[in-house]
C-alpha positions as CSV (number, residue, x, y, z in Angstrom):
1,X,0.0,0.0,0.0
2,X,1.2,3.2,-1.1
3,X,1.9,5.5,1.9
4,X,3.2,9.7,1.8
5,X,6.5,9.5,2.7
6,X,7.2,6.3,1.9
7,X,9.7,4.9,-1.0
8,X,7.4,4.8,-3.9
9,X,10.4,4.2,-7.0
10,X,14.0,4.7,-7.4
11,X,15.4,5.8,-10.6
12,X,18.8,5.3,-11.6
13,X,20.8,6.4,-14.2
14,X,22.9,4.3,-16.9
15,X,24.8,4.7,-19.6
16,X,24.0,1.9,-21.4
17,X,20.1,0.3,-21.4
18,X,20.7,-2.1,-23.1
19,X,24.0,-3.4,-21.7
20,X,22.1,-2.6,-18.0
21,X,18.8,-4.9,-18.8
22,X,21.3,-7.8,-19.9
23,X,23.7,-7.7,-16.6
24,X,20.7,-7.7,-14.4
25,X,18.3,-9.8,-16.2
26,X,21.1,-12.6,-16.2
27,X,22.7,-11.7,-12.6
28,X,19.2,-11.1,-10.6
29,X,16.3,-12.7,-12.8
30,X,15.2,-8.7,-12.9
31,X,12.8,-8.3,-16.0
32,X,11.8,-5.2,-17.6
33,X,9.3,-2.5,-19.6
34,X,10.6,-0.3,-22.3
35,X,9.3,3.4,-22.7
36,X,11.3,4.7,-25.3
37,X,15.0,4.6,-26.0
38,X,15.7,6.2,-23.1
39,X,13.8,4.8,-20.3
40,X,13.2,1.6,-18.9
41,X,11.0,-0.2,-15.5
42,X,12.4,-2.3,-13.4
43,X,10.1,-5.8,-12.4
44,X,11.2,-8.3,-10.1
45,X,13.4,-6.4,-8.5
46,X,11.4,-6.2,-5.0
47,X,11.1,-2.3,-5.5
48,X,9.7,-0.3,-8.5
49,X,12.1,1.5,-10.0
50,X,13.5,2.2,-13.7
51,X,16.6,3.1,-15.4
52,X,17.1,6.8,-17.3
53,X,20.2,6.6,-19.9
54,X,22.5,9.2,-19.3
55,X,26.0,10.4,-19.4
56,X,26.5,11.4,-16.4
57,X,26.1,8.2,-13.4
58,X,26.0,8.5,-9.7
59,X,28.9,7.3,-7.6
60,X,29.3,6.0,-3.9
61,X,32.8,7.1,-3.8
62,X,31.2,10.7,-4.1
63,X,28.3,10.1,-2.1
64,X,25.8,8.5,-3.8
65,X,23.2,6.0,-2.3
66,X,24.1,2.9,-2.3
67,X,21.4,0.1,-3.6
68,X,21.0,-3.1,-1.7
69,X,19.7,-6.8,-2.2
70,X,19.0,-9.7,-0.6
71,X,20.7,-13.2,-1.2
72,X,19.7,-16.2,0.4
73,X,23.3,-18.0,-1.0
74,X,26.3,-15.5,-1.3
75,X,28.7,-17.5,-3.1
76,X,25.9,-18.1,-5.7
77,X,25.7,-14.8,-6.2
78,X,28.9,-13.9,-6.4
79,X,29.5,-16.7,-9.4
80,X,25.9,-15.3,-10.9
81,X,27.5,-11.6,-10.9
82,X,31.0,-13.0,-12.7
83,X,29.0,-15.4,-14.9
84,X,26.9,-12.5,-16.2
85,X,30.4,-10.1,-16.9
86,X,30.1,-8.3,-13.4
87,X,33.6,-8.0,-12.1
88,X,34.2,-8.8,-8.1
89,X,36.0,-5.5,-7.0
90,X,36.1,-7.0,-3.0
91,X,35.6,-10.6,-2.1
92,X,33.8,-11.7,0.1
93,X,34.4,-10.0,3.9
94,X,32.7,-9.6,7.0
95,X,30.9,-6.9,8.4
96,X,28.5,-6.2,11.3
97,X,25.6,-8.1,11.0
98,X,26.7,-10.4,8.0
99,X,28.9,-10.8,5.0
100,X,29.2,-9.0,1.5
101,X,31.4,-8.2,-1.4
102,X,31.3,-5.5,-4.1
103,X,31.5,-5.6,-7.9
104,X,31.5,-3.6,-10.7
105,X,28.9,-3.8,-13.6
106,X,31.7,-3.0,-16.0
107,X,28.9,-2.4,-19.2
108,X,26.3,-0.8,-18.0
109,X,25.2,1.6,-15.8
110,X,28.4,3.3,-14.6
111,X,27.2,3.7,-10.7
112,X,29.8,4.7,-8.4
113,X,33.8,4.6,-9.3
114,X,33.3,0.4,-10.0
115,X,32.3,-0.8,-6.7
116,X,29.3,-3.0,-5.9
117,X,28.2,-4.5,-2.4
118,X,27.1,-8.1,-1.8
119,X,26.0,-8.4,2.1
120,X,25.0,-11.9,3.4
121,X,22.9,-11.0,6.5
122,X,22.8,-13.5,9.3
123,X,18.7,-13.2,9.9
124,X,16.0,-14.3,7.6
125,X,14.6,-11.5,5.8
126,X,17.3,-9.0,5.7
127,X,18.6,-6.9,2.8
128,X,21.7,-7.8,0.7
129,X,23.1,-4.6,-1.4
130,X,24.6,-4.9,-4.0
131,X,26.9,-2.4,-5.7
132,X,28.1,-1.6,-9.3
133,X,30.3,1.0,-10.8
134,X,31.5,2.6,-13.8
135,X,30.6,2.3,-16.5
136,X,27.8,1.5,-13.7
137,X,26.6,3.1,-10.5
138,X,27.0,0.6,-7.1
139,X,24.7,-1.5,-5.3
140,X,25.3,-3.9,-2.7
141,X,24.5,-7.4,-2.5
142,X,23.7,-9.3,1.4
143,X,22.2,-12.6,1.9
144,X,22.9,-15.6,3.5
């Protein structure tokens, strides 16, 4: 139920839509609606959202928000991210409250300077982020 205040939709920018839909599609299962050639909705992602092409990408390493995901198997998602041309940027490490890592979407959407967060939460239910970078923003990924 929609709620003021509330998150309603993220939108992120990417230089390449095309490029974008294929990493995440193959990575995450994420599916998606085209309105024009320069916008597309996010589905399956857990949160409405959409891509805008642009030049200019947000980046965690200035400030930008980081994204974050859920994943029930870590090392899964990890090989999923590779498999799908995603490069690992930091392994697999500890941090309060779980595990992560970061990667870069090196063909799409240019997020922050090439890093991308993969968190593997130690209870049921939490978020995994899940970070990208240039030529994509960052995310980062947690999970189990």
């Amino acid at each position: 139920m929609k709620e003021t205040g509330k998150i309603n939709y993220v939108e992120i920018p990417a230089r390449d839509l095309e490029a974008t839909k294929r990493f995440f599609g193959e990575a995450f299962g994420w599916t998606f609606v085209d309105y024009g050639p320069e916008y597309v909705a996010i589905e399956n992602a857990g949160l409405d959202g959409g891509f805008f092409k642009s030049d200019i990408v947000a980046k965690t390493d200035t400030g930008s928000v980081l994204v974050v995901l859920f994943s029930t198997d870590l090392e899964v998602t990890l090989e999923k991210v590779e498999l799908s041309g995603g490069k690992i940027v930091k392994d697999i490490f500890p941090f309060p409250g779980g595990r992560r890592f970061h990667f870069s979407d090196q063909m799409a959407m240019n997020m922050p300077s090439g890093q991308s967060h993969m968190h593997n939460h130690r209870r049921p239910g939490d978020a995994f982020p899940i970070a990208a970078s240039p030529p994509f923003q960052s995310h980062t990924c947690c999970g189990r």
